[in-house]
C-alpha positions in Angstrom: -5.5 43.1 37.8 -3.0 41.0 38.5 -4.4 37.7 38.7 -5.7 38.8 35.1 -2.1 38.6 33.9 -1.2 35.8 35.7 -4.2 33.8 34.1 -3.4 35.5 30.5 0.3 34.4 31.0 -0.6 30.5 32.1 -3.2 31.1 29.1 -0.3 31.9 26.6 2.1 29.5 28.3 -0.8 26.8 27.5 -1.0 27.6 24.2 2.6 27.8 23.2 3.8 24.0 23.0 2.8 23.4 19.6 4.0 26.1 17.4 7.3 26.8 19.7 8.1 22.9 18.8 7.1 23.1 15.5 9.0 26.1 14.8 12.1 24.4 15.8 11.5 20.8 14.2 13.4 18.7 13.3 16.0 19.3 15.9 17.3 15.8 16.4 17.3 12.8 14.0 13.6 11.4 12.6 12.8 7.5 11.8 9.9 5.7 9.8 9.3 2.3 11.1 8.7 0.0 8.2 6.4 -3.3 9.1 8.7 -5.5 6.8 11.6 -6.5 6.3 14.9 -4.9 4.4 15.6 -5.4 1.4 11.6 -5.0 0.2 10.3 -2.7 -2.3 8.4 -0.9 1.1 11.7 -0.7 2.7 13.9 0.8 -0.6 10.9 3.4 -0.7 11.5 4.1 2.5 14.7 4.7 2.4 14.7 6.3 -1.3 12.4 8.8 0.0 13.9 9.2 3.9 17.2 10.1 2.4 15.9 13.1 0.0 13.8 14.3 3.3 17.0 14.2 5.3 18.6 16.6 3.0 15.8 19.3 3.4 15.4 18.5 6.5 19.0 19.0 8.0 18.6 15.4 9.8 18.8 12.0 9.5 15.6 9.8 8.5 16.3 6.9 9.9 15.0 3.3 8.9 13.7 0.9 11.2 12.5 -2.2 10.3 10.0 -4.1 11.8 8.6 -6.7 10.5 5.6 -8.9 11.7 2.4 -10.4 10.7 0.0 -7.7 10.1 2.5 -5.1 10.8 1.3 -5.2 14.3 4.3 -4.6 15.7 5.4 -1.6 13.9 2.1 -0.2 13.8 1.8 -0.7 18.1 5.4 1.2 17.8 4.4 3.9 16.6 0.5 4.6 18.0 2.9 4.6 21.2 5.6 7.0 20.4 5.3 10.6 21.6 3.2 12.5 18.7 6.0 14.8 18.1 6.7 14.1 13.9 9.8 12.4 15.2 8.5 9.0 14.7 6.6 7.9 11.4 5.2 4.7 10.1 5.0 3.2 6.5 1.6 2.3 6.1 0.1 0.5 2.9 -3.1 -1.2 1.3 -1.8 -4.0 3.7 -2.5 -1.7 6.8 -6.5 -1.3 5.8 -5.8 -5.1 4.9 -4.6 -5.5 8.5 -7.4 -3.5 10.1 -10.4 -5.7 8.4 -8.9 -8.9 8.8 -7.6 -8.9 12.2 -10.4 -8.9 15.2 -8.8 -7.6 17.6 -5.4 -5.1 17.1 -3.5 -2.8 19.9 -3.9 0.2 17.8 -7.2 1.7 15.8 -6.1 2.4 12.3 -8.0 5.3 12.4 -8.2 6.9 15.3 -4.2 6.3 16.6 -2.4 7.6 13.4 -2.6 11.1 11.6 -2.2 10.4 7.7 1.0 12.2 6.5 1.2 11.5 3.2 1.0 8.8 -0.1 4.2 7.7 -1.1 3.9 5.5 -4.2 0.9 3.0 -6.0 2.2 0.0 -7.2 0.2 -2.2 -9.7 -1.2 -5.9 -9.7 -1.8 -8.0 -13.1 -3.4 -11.4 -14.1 -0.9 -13.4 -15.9 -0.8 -16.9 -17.2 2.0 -19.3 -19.0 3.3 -17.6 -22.3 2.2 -19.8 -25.0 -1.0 -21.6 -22.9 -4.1 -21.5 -24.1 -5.1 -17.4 -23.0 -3.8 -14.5 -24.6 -6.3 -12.3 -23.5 -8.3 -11.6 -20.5 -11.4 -11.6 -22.5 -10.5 -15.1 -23.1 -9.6 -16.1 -19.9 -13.4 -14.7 -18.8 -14.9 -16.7 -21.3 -13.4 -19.6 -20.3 -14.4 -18.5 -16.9 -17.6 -18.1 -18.1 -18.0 -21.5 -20.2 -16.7 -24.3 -17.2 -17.6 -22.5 -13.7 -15.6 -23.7 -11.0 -12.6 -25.0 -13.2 -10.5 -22.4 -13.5 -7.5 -21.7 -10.9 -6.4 -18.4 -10.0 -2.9 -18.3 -7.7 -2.3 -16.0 -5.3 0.3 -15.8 -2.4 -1.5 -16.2 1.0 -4.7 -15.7 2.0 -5.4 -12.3 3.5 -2.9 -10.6 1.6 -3.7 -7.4 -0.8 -3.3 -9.8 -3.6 -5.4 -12.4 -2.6 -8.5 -10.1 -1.4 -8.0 -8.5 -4.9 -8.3 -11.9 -6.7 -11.7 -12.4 -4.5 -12.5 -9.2 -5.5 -11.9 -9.7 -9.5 -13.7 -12.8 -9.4 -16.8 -11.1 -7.1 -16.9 -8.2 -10.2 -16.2 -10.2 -13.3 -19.3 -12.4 -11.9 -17.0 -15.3 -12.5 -16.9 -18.9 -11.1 -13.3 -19.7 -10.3 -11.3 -21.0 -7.4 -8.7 -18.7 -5.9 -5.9 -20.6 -4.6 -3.6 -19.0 -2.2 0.5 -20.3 -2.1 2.9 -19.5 0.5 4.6 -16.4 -1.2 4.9 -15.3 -4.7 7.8 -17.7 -5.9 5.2 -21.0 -5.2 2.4 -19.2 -7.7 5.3 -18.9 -10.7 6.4 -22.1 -10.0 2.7 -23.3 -10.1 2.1 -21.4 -13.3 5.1 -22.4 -14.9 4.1 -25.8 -14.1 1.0 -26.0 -15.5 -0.7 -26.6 -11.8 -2.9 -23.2 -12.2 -4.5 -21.3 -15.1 -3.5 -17.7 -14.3 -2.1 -15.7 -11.3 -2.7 -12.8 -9.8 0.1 -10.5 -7.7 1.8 -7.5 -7.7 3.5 -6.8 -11.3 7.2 -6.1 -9.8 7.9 -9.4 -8.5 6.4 -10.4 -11.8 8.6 -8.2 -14.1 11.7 -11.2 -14.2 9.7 -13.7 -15.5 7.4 -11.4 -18.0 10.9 -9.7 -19.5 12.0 -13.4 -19.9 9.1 -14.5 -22.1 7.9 -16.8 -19.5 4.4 -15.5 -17.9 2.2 -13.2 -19.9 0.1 -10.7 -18.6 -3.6 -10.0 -19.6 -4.1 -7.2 -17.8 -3.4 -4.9 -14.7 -5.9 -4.0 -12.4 -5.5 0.0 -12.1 -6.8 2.3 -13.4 -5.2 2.7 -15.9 -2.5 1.0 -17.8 0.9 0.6 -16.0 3.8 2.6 -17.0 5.8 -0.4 -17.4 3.6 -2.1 -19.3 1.9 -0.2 -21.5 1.5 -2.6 -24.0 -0.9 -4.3 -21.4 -4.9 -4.0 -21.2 -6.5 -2.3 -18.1 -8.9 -5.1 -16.8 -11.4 -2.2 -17.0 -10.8 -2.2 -20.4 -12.5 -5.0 -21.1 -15.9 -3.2 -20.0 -19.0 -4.3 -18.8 -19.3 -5.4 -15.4 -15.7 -4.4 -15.0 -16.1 -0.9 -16.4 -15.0 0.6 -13.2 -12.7 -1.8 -11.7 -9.9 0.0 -10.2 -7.6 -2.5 -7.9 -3.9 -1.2 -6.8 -1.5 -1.5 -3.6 -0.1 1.6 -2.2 2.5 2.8 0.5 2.5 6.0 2.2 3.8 7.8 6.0 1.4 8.3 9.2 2.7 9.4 12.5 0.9 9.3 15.9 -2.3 10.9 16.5 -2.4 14.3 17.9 0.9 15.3 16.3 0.8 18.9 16.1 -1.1 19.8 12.7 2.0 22.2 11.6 4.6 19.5 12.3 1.9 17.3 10.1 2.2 19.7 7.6 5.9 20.2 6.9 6.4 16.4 6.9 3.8 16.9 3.9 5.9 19.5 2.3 8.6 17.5 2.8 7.6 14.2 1.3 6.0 16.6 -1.8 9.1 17.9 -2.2 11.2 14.3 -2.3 8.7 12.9 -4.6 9.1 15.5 -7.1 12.8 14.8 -7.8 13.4 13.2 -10.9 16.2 10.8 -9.6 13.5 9.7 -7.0 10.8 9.0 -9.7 13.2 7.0 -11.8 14.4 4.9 -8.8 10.5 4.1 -7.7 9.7 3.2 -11.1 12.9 0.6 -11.4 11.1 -0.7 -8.0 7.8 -0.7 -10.2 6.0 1.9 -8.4 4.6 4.9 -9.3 5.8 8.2 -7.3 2.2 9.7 -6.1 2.0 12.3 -2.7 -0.9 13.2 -1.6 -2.7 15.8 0.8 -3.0 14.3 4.4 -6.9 14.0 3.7 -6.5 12.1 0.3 -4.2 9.6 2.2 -7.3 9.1 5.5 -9.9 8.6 2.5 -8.2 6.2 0.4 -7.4 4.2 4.1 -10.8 4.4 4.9 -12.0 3.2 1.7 -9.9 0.2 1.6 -10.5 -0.8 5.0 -14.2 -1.1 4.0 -14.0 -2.7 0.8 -11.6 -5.2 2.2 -14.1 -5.8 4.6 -16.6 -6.5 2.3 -14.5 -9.0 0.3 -13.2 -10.8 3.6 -16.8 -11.1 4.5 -18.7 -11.9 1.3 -15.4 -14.8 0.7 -16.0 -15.9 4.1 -12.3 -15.5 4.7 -12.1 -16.0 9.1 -10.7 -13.1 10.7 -7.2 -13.9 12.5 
């Protein structure tokens, strides 16, 4: 008899890590690691949302950037970090980028981090030179259409979420143009500007200056819908046919380590919810030009997975070489 308590003791002892942690979490202070640098619109979203978390949360979310190619370093960070909540990542359409581009990584994508939440979408456009030759995108197509191979579409570097999405575009607009990458996005306006390229592609807020100026004029944004900012502006789906369905946008969210306890999980869920449905935080994502949109911690591993494979398609069908 009393071996059986002994065993049923060490039996309850075993299975009382979990909720006695997450009962007491967060004792001590939290951080997300951010793969870029300060100053971003991932790292103000960051640290929009981390501060509104740290006031429900009765500690501080710390910010820690770390910036590298691919987000490797952050992302090896983190996979590495006790799988206590304590430690989060920002993770992004550039993560699934990351994962299909890169042959070899120190982490798995999928299988080292648990999906915590979405954070924000942000939207991409086409835009050309205001007064050129396109106003529309139905235009631009038919041009497209008309001269294969003699359009120019600017992006910033190969690889990135942009650039895969102009491949993309062209791949279901069953266009003939050449998609030519620049070394950032200040290069592609420069380039536009300049008359060097016929349209652009990249991520509307960098783009906002120079649209509010009268300078670049946007045919469409690639969502699904139009952008909030922009209403004014055409849904490339709009234009219908072939791209009836096209539905093309960059997103942030939080993961932590694999094997985090799945309550821990959960009330960093609740947490981020809660941030993201404060009107001071909606307002200051949308002066970033991002949409506030949480998400359940499945919704966050599907739209991963998705991305990861359709980038992988479009790396592969562009014959883009994998780094």
């Amino acid at each position: 008899m009393w071996y059986r308590r002994s065993l049923l003791a060490l039996g309850l002892g075993a299975a009382l890590p979990w909720p006695a942690a997450s009962q007491s979490f967060p004792a001590r202070p939290l951080r997300i690691v951010v793969p870029n640098a300060a100053g971003g619109a991932a790292d103000l979203t960051a640290r929009t949302v981390a501060q509104k978390m740290a006031g429900s949360l009765g500690q501080s979310v710390i910010i820690e950037n770390r910036p590298s190619a691919g987000g490797v370093v952050a992302g090896e960070l983190v996979a590495r970090s006790e799988p206590d909540g304590y430690t989060m990542l920002l993770v992004s359409s550039g993560t699934a980028v990351s994962a299909a581009l890169f042959k070899s990584l120190p982490f798995d994508t999928l299988r080292d981090f648990a999906p915590v939440s979405m954070l924000a979408t942000f939207d991409l456009a086409i835009v050309v030179k205001e007064g050129g030759r396109f106003r529309t995108l139905a235009e631009l197509l038919a041009q497209a259409g008309a001269h294969p191979g003699k359009l120019n579409l600017g992006t910033p570097q190969v690889g990135t979420t942009q650039n895969l999405a102009a491949e993309l575009f062209k791949a279901s607009a069953g266009i003939d143009v050449q998609v030519v990458p620049f070394n950032g996005t200040p290069p592609v306006i420069t380039a536009l500007r300049g008359g060097d390229i016929d349209a652009a592609l990249d991520i509307v807020g960098p783009l906002m200056p120079q649209i509010a100026a009268h300078a670049l004029r946007p045919l469409a944004v690639l969502g699904a819908q139009r952008a909030p900012q922009l209403p004014d502006v055409p849904a490339a789906r709009e234009t219908g046919g072939s791209l009836a369905r096209f539905d093309v946008s960059s997103w942030n969210g939080l993961a932590v380590p694999a094997k985090t306890p799945p309550d821990v999980v959960a009330r960093l869920n609740r947490e981020v919810q809660a941030a993201l449905a404060q009107s001071d935080v909606k307002k200051h994502l949308l002066d970033l030009n991002q949409v506030a949109q949480g998400s359940t911690t499945a919704q966050l591993r599907e739209r991963l997975e998705a991305d990861i494979a359709r980038w992988g398609e479009v790396i592969a069908r562009a014959r883009i070489p994998r780094q």
